[in-house]
N, C-alpha and C positions, 0 to 999 in steps of 0.2 A: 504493500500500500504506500511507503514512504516513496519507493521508487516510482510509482505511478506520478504521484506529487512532484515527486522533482522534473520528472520528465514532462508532466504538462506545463513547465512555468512560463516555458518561453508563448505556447499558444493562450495562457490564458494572458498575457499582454500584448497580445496583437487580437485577441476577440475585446479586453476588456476599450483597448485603445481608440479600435477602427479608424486607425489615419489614412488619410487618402495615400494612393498608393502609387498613382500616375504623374501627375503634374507635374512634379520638377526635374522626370527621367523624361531624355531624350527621345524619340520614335527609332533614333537609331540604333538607341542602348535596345531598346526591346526587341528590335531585329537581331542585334549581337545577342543576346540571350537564346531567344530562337534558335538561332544558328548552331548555340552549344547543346542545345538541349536537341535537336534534329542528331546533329552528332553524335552526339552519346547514346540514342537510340539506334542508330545505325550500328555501332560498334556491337550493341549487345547481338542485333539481328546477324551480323556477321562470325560473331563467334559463334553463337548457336548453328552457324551452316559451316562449322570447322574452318574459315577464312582467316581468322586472327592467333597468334601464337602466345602461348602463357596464358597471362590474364588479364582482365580489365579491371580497372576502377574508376567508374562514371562517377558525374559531379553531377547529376541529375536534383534539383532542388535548390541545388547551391548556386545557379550559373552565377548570380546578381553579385558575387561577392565581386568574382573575378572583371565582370564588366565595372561596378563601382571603382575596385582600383584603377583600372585601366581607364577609364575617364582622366584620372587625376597625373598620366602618368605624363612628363615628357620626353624629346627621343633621348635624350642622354639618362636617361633611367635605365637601372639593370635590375631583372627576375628572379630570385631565387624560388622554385617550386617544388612540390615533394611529388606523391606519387599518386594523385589525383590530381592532375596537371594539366588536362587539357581543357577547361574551361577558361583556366588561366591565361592559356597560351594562345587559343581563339581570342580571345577579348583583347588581348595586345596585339596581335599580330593580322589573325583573320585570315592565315594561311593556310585555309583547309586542307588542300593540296599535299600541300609538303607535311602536314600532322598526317593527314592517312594511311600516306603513302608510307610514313615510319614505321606508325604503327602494325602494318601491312609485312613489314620487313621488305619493302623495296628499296634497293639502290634509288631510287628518286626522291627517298623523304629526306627530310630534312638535315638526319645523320647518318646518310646511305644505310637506312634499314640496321643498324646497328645496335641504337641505343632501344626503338621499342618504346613503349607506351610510357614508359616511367621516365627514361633516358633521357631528354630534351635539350637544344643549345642551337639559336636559332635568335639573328634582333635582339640580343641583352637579354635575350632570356633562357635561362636554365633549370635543370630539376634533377633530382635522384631520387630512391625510394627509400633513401636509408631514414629512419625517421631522428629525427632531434640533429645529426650531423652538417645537414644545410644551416642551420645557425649562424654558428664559428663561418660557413665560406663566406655566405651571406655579409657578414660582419667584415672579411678580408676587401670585400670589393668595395663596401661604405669607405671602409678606410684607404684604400686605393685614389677614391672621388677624393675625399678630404684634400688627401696628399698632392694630388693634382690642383686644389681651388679649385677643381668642375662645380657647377651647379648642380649636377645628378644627382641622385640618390640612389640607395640599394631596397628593395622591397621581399622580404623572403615569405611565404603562405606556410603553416603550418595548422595541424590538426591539435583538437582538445588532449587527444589522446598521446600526444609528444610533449605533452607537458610532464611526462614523466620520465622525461631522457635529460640528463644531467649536464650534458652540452649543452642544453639550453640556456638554462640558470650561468653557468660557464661563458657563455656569451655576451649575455643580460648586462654581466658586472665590466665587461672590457668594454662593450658596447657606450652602457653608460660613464664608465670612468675616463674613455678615450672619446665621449664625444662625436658619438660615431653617425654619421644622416641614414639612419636606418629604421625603415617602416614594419616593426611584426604584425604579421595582418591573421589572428587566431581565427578560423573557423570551425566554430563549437557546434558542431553537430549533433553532439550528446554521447557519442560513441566511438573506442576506442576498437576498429573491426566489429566486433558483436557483442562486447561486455560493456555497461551500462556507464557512464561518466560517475552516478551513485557509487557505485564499488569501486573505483579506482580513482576518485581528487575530493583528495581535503582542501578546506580553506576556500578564499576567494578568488579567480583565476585575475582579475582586476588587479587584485593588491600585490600579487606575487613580480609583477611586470613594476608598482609600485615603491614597492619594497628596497630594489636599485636605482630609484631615483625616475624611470622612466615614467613619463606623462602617459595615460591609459585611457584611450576614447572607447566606447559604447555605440554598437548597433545592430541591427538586426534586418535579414531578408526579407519583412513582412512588412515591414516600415520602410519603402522604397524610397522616398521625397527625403527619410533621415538618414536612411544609409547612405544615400550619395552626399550629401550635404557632409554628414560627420565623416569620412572618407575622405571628402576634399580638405574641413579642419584636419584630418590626424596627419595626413601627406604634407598639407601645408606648415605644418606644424615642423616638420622635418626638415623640410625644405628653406624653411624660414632661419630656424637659430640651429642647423647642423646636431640635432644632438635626435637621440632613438624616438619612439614611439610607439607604443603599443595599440595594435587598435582589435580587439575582440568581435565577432561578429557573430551572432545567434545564429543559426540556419540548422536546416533538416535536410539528411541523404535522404530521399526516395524511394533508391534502388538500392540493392545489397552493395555489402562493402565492395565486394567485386566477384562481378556476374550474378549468382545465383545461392549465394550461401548469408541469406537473411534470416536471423530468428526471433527478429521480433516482433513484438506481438500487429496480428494483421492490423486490428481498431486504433491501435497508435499511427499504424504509417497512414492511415486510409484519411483520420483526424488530418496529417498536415498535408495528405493530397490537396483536402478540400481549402487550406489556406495557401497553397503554394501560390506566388504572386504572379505566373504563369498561366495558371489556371483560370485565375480569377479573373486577369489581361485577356483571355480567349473568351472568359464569358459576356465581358462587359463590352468589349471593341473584338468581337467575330471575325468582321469581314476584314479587319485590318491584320488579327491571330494571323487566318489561315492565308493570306498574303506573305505575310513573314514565313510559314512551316511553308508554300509551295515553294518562293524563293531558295530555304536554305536547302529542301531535301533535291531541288536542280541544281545546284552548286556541288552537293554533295553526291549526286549521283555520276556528274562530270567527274568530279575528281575521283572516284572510282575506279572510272570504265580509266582514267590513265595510269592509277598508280597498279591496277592491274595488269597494265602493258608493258611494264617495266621491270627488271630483272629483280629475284633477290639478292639482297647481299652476301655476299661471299668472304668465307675467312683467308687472309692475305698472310702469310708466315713469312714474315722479315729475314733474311739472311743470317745465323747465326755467326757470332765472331771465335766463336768456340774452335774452331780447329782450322784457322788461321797458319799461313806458315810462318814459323818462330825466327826472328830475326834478332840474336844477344846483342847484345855492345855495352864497353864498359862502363859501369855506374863513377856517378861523377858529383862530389857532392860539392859545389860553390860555394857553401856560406856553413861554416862548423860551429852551427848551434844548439842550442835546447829545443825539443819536439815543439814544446810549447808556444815558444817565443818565435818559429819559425810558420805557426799558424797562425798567433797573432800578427806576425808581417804579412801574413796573403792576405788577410779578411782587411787588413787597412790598405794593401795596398791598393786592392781591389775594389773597395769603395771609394778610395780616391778617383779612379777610373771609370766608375759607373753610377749614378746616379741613383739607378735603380735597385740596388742591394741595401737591403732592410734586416737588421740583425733583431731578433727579438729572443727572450728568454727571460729565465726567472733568474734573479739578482745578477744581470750580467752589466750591470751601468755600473760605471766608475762610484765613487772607490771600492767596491767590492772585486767588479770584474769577472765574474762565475764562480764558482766551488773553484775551480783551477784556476783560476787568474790568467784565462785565455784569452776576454775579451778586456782586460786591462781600464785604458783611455779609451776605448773607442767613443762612447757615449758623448767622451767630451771633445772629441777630434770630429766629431760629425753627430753636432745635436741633433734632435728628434729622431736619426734615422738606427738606434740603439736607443733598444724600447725594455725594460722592465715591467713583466707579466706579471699576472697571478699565480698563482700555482695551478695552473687548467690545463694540464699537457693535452689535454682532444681541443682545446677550444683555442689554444694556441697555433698547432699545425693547421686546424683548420683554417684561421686566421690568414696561416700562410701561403695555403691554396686557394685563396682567394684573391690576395695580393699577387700571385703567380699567375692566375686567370685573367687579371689585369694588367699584366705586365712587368709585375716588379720581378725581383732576382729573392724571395725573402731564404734568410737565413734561421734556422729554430735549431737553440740551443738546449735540449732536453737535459737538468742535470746530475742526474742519474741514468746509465742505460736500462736500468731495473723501472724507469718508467714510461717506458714506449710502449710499454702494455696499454696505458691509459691512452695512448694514441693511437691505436692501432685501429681502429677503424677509420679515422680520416686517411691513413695510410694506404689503406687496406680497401676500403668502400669509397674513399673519391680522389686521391693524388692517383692511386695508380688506375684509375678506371677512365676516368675524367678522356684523355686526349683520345683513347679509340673509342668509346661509345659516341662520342660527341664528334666524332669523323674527322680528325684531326683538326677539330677550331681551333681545339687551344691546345696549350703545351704548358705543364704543370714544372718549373724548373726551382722546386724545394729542395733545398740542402738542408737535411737535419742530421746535426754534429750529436755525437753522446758520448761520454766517458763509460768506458764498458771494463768489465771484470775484476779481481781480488787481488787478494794477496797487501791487502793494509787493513786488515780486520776491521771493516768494514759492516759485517754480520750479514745475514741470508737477505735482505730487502736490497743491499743496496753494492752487491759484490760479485753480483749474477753476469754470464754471457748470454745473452736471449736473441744472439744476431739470427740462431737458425732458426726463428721463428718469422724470418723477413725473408728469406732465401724463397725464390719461387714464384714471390707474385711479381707478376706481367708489368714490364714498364715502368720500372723501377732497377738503381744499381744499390747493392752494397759494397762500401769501399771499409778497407780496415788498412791505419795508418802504420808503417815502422817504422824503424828509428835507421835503415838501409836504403831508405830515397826518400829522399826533400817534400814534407808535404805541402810544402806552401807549391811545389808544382803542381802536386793534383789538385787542390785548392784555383789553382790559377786556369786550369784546363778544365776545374769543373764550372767556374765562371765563365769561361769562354766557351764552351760547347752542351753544357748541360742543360736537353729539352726534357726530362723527365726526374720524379722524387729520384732523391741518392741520399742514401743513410751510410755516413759519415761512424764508424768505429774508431775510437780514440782511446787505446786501452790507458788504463789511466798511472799506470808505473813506466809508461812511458815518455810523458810530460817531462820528467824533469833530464830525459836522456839528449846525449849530442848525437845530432844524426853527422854518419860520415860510413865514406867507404870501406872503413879498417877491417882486415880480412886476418884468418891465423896465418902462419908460414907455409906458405903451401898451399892456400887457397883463393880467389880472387870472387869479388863482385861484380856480378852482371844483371844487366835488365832490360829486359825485351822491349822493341819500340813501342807505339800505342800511348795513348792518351793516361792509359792507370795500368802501367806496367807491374812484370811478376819478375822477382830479384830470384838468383841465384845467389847460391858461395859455392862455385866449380872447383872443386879441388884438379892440381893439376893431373894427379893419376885417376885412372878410372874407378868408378866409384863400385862400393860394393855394396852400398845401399841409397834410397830417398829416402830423406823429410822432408815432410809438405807439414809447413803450419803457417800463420799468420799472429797480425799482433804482436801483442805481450810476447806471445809464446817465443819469439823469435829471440830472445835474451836466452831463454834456458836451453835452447837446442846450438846456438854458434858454442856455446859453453860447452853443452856434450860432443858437440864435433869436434873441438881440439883436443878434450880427454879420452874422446875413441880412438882418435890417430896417434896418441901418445901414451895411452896405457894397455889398448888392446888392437893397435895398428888395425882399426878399421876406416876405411875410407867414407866417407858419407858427404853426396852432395843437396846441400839444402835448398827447396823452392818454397817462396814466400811469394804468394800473391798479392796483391794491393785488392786488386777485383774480386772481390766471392762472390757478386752475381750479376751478371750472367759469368762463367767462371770461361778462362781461360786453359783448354785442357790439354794444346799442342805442346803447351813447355812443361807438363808434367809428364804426358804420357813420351816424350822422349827420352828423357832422364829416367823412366824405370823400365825403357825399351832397352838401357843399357845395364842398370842394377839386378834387374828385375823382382828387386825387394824394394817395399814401400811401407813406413812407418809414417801417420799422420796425427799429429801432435796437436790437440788444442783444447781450451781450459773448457771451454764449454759439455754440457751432457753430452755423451754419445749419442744416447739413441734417435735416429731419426737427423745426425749433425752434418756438419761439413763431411768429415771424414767417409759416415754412410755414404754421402752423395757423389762422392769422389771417387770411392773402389766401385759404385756401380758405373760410372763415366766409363772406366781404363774395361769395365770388364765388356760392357756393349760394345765397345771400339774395340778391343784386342782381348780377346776372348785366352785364359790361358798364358795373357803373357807374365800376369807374376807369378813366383814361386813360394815368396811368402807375403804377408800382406797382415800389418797390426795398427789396432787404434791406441792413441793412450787419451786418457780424460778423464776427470774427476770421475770417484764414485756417486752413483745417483743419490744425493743428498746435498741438502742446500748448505751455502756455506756457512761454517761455524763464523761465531765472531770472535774469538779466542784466534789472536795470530798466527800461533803456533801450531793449532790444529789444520787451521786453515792452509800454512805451507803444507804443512803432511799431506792435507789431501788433494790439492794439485800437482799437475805437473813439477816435477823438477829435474834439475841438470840430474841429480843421480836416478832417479826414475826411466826417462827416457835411456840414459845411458845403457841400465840393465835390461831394456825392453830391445833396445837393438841388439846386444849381445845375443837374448833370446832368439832374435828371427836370425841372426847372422848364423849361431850355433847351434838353434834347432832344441 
């Protein structure tokens, strides 16, 4: 019973109210309305004849939200959209064509059949399905306008039931603290998919947008003459003094959340049939209704009959750089410094050069300068563009895929690697998805830096390797730094070349090291050409075993390679790649074409890690060619904080030392 109550509230203030409903909406807005509600009825009829792929989720009910903002908007405006999105994108755009044809999976939609119903990017406007995650981008592009003095604004649509994702809130507070021209435009529909908005939000949805300062307008679909009226104040609002706005907007879905899987009750949906402002538009002006539905379902049957002429989209598999032919030459190191301080020269040098590189993180502004004192002065060497965050690691990268989408170079300094957890769906669900769903519009080029792994007792939160949980996804690099080639080059060539996320490894015992070429007696440093080359230590005789590690690691294995050549005359030539994804696998699998023993050393879990992924490379390619083949890495257990344990249980020089002896001796 309470539930029924809550859920009549919004009808009993548009029965109690009866404001006119016509007068201050356009003849054209009620055509755009039309137009989306024709569409969405098509979609369904199309999926029901197997035409459409996945699923749908129609705005049936809701059109007036989308056309209200879209009223208000002008061309330098940008869309952020979730996954009920094409009423939105109708209302701005009006390009039937190129929506069906997407949604269709035709090479002629609008993201060559790619992105799909959810996918969108198209005139400033954009969407994903991930729910709460548009926020944080949302917010990167306000801040992009800022940054530029444009007059635009960003406007992102989200559902009642995203009020329960944590990036939002995460947003709300940089949003309002930075001053951000950013419109949230809530449509409360009552329902989160099929569970009741009763069982799932406490509090007032008004005050929560409040709460951070942000101004909070009020309206509703049934209320046409206020909707667009307060629509125009909350826009203007934005527009006016550059800082956020919340605008909430009542409305009722219709139709099922998507297609066909509705379970609520019939007499509730039937109740806001009879007040849908649509409805009541066709009862009152008829002959003018059904002018609008002939209009749009001829528009819409045109664009039909072409995007059915036209090809589906097709998956394109890029050339892998993986088995490349290997070209050494000697490592060469210019400038014999600290890891550290040789990052800090790229990241300044490199913002003196471009305008557009934006450093953000948590405590990274002068005088602190990071946990590690990598970003130093920059803050004060180039005001506003060294930013100090909250602690929001998803609403931070987000931040920063949004400023990438507009152009900028941003930098995100996570500082801890143990909390890229917390970002991992901006990662994961929009930097790396973003340029091929959206058919190469844009190009996502985020560098997020992190201090990764142990060994300064640090304790289990904050001393973890979690790089192979980054390994694999599409369109995206992992790079991990040593202290055997200059990072401030890869730093410089990831500036200069980098269209896609790159997660930046920075083991953290390595900061305080000099990088330089120093080799033992008898062994020399090399490194393959290429932009994020893979170091050898070629001993001059032939080698009787590989290690393959990265990182840290590479401190404790040059150690065991001197003590092997010198207490147990084993030879061993070491490969350190810079790149662990996409991996380069020509200059390892030559090197154990000649050993054909491989030992892979690295602080991280096995299971599932680098090393796995490594002996299945050499085995699909040379089936047979090793003879022995060992991982080494921590025991599965998180690391102690106790220093001492902590050494014992990773890697070290005498560990690996005794593991080679094993594969050497059998």
């Amino acid at each position: 019973m309470v539930q029924n109550q809550l859920l009549m509230t919004p009808v009993k203030r548009v029965v109690e109210r009866e404001t006119p409903f016509v007068e201050s909406v356009e003849r054209q807005d009620w055509g755009s309305a039309f137009l989306i509600r024709a569409f969405e009825q098509k979609l369904l009829r199309l999926f029901s004849e197997g035409q459409l792929f996945g699923t749908v989720h129609t705005c049936i009910g809701q059109e007036l939200t989308g056309v209200a903002i879209a009223r208000c908007l002008q061309p330098e405006d940008v869309i952020f959209s979730n996954h009920r999105c094409h009423g939105h994108y109708l209302a701005r755009t009006g390009d039937v064509e190129g929506l069906l044809a997407e949604i269709m999976g035709r090479q002629s939609g609008i993201c060559g059949g790619r992105g799909g119903s959810q996918h969108l990017c198209a005139q400033g406007f954009f969407s994903n399905g991930i729910q709460g995650g548009i926020v944080p981008v949302a917010s990167g592009l306000a801040m992009a306008q800022k940054l530029r003095q444009e007059d635009g604004i960003a406007v992102v649509f989200i559902g009642d039931g995203t009020l329960g994702e944590g990036a939002v809130y995460e947003a709300f507070n940089i949003a309002a603290k930075w001053q951000l021209p950013l419109a949230i435009v809530l449509e409360n529909n009552l329902y989160a998919q099929s569970t009741s908005q009763s069982q799932t939000l406490a509090g007032d949805i008004g005050l929560r947008a409040e709460a951070f300062g942000i101004r909070a307008f009020q309206a509703d679909t049934w209320a046409t003459e206020s909707l667009f009226q307060t629509a125009g104040k909350a826009l203007g609002y934005v527009r006016q003094t550059s800082q956020p706005a919340f605008l909430s907007i009542d409305t009722y879905r219709l139709m099922a959340h998507s297609k066909g899987d509705d379970e609520r009750n019939p007499e509730e949906v039937q109740r806001y049939w009879s007040l849908d402002p649509l409805t009541r538009f066709a009862r009152e002006f008829s002959e003018e209704a059904n002018d609008f539905q002939k209009a749009a379902e001829q528009q819409i049957s045109e664009a039909l009959a072409r995007a059915k002429a036209a090809p589906f989209a097709t998956v394109e598999v890029s050339a892998s750089v993986c088995d490349l032919e290997t070209l050494w030459q000697p490592t060469k190191i210019a400038v014999r410094d600290r890891l550290a301080n040789r990052i800090y020269s790229a990241l300044g040098d490199n913002m003196e050069r471009d305008e557009r590189i934006i450093c953000i993180g948590e405590d990274i502004e002068a005088p602190y300068g990071g946990a590690f004192k990598v970003t130093k002065d920059l803050s004060q060497r180039f005001p506003g563009r060294v930013r100090n965050t909250p602690i929001s690691e998803s609403a931070i990268v987000g931040l920063a895929n949004g400023l990438a989408m507009a152009g900028y170079r941003p930098v995100v300094e996570i500082m801890f690697g143990d909390f890229l957890t917390l970002a991992a769906d901006q990662i994961i669900n929009h930097a790396a998805k973003f340029r091929y769903m959206y058919n190469e519009q844009v190009s996502i080029p985020v560098i997020i830096r992190t201090p990764m792994g142990g060994k300064r007792g640090y304790g289990p939160t904050h001393s973890q390797c979690l790089e192979k949980h980054f390994f694999g996804i599409p369109d995206t690099r992992v790079l991990a730094l040593h202290h055997r080639y200059d990072p401030a080059r890869i730093y410089d060539r990831l500036f200069a070349t980098l269209d896609c996320p790159a997660l930046v490894i920075e083991n953290k015992i390595l900061y305080g090291e000099f990088i330089s070429e120093d080799a033992p007696e008898g062994f020399v440093w090399e490194n393959t050409d290429g932009d994020f080359p893979t170091s050898r230590l070629r001993p001059h005789a032939t080698p009787d075993v590989t290690i393959v590690c990265y990182g840290g690691m590479l401190l404790d294995v040059e150690r065991a390679v001197d003590r092997l050549f010198e207490d147990h005359e084993i030879v061993a030539e070491v490969i350190c790649p810079v790149e662990l994804y996409p991996l380069r696998i020509a200059p390892i699998l030559a090197s154990v074409e000649s050993s054909r023993r491989l030992v892979v050393v690295e602080e991280g879990q096995l299971f599932s890690g680098f090393g796995a992924e490594l002996l299945a490379a050499i085995h699909e390619r040379a089936p047979g060619l090793l003879t022995m083949a060992k991982r080494l890495g921590p025991p599965p257990s998180p690391n102690p904080a106790a220093k001492p344990a902590e050494l014992k249980m990773l890697p070290t020089t005498d560990s690996i030392i005794s593991s080679i002896v094993e594969v050497i001796c059998g």
